[in-house]
C-alpha positions in Angstrom: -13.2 72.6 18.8 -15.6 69.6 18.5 -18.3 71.6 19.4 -17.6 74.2 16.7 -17.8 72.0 13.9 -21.5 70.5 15.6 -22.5 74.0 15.5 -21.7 74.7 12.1 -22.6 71.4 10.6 -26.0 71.7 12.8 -26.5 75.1 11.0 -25.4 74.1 7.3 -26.6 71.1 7.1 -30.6 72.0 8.4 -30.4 74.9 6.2 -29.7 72.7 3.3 -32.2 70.2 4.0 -35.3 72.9 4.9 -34.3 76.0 3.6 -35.0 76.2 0.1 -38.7 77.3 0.9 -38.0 79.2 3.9 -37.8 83.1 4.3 -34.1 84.8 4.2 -34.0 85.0 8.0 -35.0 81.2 8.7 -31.0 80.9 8.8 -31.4 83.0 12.6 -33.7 79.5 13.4 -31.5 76.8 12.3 -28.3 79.3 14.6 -30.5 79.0 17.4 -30.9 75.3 17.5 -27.7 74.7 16.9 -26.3 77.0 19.6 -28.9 75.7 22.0 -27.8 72.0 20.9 -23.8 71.9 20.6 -22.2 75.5 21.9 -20.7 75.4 24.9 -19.1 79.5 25.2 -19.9 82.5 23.5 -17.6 81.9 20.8 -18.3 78.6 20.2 -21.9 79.9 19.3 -20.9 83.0 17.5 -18.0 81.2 15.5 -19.8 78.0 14.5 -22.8 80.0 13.6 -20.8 82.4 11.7 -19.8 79.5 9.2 -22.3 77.6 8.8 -24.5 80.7 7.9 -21.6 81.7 5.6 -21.8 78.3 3.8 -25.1 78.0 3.5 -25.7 81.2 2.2 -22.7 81.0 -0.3 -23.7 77.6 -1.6 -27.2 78.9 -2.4 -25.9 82.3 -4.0 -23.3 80.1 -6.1 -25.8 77.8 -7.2 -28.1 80.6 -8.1 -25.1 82.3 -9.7 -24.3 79.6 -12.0 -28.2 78.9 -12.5 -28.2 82.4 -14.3 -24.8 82.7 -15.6 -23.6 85.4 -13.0 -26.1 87.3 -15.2 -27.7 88.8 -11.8 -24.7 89.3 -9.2 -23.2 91.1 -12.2 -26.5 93.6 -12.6 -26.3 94.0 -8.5 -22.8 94.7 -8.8 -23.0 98.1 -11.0 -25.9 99.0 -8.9 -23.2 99.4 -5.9 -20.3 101.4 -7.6 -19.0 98.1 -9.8 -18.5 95.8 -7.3 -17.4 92.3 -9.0 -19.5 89.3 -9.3 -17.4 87.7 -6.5 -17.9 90.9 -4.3 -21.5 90.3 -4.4 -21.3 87.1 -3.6 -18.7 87.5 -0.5 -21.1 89.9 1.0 -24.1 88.0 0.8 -21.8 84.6 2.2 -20.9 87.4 5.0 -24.9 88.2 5.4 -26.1 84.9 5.9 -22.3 84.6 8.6 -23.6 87.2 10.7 -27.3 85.7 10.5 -26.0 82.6 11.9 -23.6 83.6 14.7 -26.6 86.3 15.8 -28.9 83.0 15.9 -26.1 80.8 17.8 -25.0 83.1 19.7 -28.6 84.0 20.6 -29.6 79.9 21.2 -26.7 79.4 23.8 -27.4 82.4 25.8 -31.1 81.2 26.1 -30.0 77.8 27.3 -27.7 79.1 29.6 -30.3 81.5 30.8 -32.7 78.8 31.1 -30.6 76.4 32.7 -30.3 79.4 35.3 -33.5 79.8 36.4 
């Protein structure tokens, strides 16, 4: 359980610090080097991944989305049949989840695999 909340801190915590110039899939990096780092099973690296993608990408979309008064989440909403400002923003929190546990997951594998060799 320890290890979960490295991997997840590891993930959140260097997104916040580098990401804000960064491209949408540097999230996949900062997974990787925190699964390569902390995880110590599959699901240590997916889990821990997941949420610290998920928070980082949430805390950027809310900050964005109180930047602009929900202006844009509500716009992207109507494009996909009227989904509601916090729809928009649960998917994109679920994006940047799956970004991270597909990095994690993807950093401990490599370690083990290296570690094999």
């Amino acid at each position: 359980m320890k290890n979960l909340a490295f991997v997840s801190a590891t993930t959140l915590s260097t997104g916040l610090l580098i990401a804000a110039g960064l491209p949408w899939w540097s999230t996949t990096l900062f997974g990787a080097l925190a699964g390569w780092l902390w995880a110590q099973s599959n699901r240590q690296g997916f889990w821990g991944g997941f949420v610290g993608g998920l928070l980082l990408w949430l805390i950027f979309a809310l900050v964005r989305d109180v930047d602009n008064e929900g202006l844009l989440s509500t716009r992207i909403g109507a494009l996909f049949m009227g989904l509601s400002r916090w729809g928009v923003l649960g998917i994109t929190g679920l994006l940047g989840g799956f970004l991270g546990a597909m990095g994690a997951l993807t950093g401990y594998r490599a370690r083990v695999w290296w570690r094999v060799k």
